[in-house]
C-alpha positions as CSV (number, residue, x, y, z in Angstrom):
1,X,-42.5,32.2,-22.3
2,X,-42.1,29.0,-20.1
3,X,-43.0,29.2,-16.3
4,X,-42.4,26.6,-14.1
5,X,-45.8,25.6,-11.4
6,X,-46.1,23.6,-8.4
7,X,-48.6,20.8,-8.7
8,X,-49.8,18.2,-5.8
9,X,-49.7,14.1,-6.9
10,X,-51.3,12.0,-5.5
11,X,-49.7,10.1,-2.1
12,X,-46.5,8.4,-3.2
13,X,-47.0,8.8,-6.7
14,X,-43.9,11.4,-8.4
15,X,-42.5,8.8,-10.4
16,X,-45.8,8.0,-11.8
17,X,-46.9,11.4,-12.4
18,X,-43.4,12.9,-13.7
19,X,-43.4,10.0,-16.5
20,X,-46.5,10.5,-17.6
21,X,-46.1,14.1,-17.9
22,X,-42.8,13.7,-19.9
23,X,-44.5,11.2,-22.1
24,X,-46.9,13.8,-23.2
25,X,-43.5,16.3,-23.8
26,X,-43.9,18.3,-20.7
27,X,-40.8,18.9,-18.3
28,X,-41.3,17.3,-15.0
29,X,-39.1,17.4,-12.2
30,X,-39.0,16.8,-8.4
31,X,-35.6,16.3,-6.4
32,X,-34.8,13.5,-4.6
33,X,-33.2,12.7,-1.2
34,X,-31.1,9.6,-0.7
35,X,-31.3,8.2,2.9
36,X,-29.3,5.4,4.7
37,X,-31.0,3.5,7.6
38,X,-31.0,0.4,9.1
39,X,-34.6,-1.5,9.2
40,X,-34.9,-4.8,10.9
41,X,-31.2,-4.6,11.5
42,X,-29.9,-4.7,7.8
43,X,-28.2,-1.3,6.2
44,X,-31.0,0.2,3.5
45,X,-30.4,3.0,1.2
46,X,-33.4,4.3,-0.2
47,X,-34.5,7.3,-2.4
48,X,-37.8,9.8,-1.6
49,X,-39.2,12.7,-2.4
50,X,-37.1,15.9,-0.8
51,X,-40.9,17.3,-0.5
52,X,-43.4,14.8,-0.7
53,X,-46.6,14.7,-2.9
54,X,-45.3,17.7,-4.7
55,X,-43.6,17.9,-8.5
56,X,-42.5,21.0,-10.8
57,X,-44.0,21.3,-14.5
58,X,-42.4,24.1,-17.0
59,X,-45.2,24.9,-19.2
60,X,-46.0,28.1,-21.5
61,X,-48.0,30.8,-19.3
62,X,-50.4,31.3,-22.2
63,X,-50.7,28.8,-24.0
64,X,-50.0,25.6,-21.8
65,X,-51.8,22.7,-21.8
66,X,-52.9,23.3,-18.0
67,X,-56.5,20.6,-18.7
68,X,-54.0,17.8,-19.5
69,X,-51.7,18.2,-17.0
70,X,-54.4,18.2,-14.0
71,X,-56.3,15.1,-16.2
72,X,-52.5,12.9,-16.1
73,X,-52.6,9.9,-13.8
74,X,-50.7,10.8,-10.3
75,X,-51.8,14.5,-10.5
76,X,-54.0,16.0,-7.7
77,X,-54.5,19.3,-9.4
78,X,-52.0,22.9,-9.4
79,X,-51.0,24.3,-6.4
80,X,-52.5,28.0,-6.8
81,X,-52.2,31.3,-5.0
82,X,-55.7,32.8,-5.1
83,X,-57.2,32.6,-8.4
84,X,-53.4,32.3,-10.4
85,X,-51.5,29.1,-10.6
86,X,-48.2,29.0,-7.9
87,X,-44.9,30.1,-10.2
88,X,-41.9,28.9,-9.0
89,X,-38.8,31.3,-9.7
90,X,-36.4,29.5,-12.2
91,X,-33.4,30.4,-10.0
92,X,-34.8,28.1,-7.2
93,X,-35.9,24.9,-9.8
94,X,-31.7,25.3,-11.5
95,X,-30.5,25.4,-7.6
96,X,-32.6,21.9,-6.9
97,X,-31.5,20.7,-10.3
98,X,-27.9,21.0,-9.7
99,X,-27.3,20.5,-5.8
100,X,-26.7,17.0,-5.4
101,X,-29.3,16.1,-2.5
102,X,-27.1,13.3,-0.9
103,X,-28.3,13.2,2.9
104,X,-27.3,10.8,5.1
105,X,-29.5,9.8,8.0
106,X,-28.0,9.5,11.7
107,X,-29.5,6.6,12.5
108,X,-26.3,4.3,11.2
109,X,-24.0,4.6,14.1
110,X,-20.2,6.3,13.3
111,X,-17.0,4.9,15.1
112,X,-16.8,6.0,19.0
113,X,-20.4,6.5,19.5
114,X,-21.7,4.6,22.9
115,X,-24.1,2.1,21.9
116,X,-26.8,0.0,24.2
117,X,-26.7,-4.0,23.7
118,X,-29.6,-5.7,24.6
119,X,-29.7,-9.3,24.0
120,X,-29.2,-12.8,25.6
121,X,-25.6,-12.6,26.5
122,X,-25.7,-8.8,27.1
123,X,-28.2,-6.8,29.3
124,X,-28.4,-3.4,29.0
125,X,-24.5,-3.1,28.7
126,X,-23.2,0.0,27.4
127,X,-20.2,-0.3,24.3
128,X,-18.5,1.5,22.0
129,X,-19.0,1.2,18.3
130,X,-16.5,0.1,15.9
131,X,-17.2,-0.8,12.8
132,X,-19.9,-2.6,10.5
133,X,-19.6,-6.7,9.8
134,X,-21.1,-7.3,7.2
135,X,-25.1,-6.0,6.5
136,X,-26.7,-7.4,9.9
137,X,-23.9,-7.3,12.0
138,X,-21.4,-4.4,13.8
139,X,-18.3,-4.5,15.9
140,X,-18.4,-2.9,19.1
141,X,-16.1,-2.5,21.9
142,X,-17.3,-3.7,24.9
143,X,-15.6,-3.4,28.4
144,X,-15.0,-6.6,30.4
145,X,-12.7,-7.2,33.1
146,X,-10.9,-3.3,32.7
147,X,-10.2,-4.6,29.1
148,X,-11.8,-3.4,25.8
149,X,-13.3,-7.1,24.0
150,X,-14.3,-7.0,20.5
151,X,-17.8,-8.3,20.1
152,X,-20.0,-8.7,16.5
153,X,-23.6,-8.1,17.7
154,X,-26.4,-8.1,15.8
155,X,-27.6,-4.9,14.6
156,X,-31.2,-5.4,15.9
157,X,-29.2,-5.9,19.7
158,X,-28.3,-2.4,19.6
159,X,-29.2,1.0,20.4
160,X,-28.2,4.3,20.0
């Protein structure tokens, strides 16, 4: 009968760990979280680990190959429970398999949130945000005069 364990990689290496683990016909799996952001004012989607340093292997409880698996590149060893191995119920492993893990971060401002521009033409002026322009630029809304001004900022010039 198949079980599925927790094991421990090494830091940053799942992807490294899961392959070589398939390539030696085991099932690896760790689920993934997807994650918007802006660094050094340009719009970045990026995947991680939804828990890092940590992968799922479905091996047989008896006679699994448990030496090759903690001996593959990227493994730190099994995550154990006293003197057993951890088991992870299969319900849990078919709900990560199937939800679709599709987070997006709140740092990327949404339309009508007040915004902080900082820059040479601007001083600590408060605005409204509007929309994106382009990957290092937004629109916001900025009140001059009792009148509402468009204004492309950079994003780096702004702050939640």
């Amino acid at each position: 009968m198949e079980s599925w364990y927790l094991v421990v990689c090494k830091p940053k290496q799942e992807e490294r760990a899961k392959t070589n683990l398939q390539n030696q016909g085991i099932e690896a799996f760790y689920p993934k979280l997807t994650t918007e952001r802006l660094v050094k004012g340009r719009r970045t989607v990026k995947q991680t680990a939804l828990f890092p340093n940590y992968l799922f292997i479905c091996l047989e409880s008896k006679n699994g190959n448990f030496s090759a698996v903690k001996n593959t590149r990227g493994i730190g060893g099994f995550v154990s429970y006293g003197a057993s191995y951890q088991l992870v119920p299969e319900l849990i492993i078919s709900q990560l398999k199937n939800e679709r893990l599709h987070t997006i971060e709140s740092k990327i401002p949404k339309m009508g949130d007040v915004m902080c521009v900082n820059n040479d033409s601007f001083s600590n002026i408060q605005a409204i945000y509007k929309e994106p322009d382009g990957d290092m630029r937004s629109i916001l809304l900025i009140n001059l005069l009792n009148q509402k001004i468009e204004v492309s900022i950079d994003n780096k010039d702004i702050a939640n």
